[in-house]
C-alpha positions as CSV (number, residue, x, y, z in Angstrom):
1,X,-1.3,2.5,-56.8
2,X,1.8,1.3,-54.6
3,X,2.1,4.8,-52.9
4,X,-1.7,4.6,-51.8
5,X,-1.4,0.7,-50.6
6,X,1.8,1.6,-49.0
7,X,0.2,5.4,-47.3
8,X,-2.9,2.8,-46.6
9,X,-0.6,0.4,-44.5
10,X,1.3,2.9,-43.2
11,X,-1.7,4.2,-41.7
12,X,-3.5,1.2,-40.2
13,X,0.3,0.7,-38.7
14,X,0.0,4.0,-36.8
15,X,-3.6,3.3,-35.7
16,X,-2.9,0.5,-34.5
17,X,0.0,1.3,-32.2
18,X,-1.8,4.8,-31.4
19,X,-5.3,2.0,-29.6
20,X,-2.3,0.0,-28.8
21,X,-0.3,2.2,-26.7
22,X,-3.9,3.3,-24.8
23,X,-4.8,0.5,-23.9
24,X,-1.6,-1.1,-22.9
25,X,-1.6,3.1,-20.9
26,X,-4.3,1.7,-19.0
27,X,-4.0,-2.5,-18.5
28,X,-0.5,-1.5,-17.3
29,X,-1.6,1.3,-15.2
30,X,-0.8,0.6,-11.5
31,X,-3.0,1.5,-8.5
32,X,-2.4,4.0,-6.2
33,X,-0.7,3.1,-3.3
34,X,-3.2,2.8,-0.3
35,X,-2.8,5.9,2.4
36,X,0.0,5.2,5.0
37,X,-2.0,4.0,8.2
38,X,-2.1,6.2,11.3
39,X,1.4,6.1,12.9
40,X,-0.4,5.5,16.5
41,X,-2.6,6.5,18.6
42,X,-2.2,8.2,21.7
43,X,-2.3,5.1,24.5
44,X,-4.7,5.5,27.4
45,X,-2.9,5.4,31.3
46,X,-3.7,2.1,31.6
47,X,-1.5,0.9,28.6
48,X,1.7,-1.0,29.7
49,X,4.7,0.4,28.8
50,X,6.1,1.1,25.5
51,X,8.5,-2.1,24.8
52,X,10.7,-0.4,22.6
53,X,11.2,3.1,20.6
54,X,11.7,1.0,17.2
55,X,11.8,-2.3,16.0
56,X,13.1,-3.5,12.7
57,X,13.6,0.0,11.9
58,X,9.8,1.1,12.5
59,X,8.7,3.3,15.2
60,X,6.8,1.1,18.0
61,X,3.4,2.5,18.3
62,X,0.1,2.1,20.2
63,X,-3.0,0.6,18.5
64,X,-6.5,0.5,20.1
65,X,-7.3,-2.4,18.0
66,X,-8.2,-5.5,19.9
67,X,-8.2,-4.6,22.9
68,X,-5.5,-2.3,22.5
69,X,-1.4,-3.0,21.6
70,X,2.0,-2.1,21.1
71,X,3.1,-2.5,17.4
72,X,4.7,-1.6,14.4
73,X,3.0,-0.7,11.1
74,X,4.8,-2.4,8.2
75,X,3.7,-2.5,4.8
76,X,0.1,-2.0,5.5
77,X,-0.1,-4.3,8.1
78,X,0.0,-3.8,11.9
79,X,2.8,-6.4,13.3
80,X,1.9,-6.5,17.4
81,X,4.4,-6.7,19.7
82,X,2.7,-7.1,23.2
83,X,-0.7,-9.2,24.5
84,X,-3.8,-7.7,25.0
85,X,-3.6,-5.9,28.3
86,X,-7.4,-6.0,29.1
87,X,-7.5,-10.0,28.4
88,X,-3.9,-10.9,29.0
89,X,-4.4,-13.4,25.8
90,X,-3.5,-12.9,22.4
């Protein structure tokens, strides 16, 4: 009787880490990372010129966004570096 209690706990044990350790798999699962955003675009002959070849270790690139701008992509988000050139403004 003690080696079928004991086989009987020794099983709801392992069933329970085995649900355990899948749903932990997927709570704990992380996202994939989101694509890496266009390094540039090529700018149009009215752009001003570029302000710098890198800043804060990023390549300084043109974005059409907005009017159009020189920036630098970092972490997902486009940092600008220069006014809109159509407006002047920000």
């Amino acid at each position: 009787m003690t080696s079928i209690k004991s086989a009987a706990c020794a099983a709801a044990v392992a069933c329970g880490l085995a649900v355990g350790s899948l749903h932990s798999g997927v709570a704990s699962a992380q996202p994939p990372p989101p694509p890496a955003p266009v390094q540039g675009e090529q700018p149009p002959a009215w752009a001003p010129p570029k302000p710098a070849e890198h800043w804060n270790g990023q390549p300084v690139v043109w974005n059409s966004a907005w009017g159009g701008r020189w920036g630098v992509w970092i972490n997902g988000g486009f940092i600008s570096l220069t006014s809109n050139p159509v407006t002047g403004g920000g």
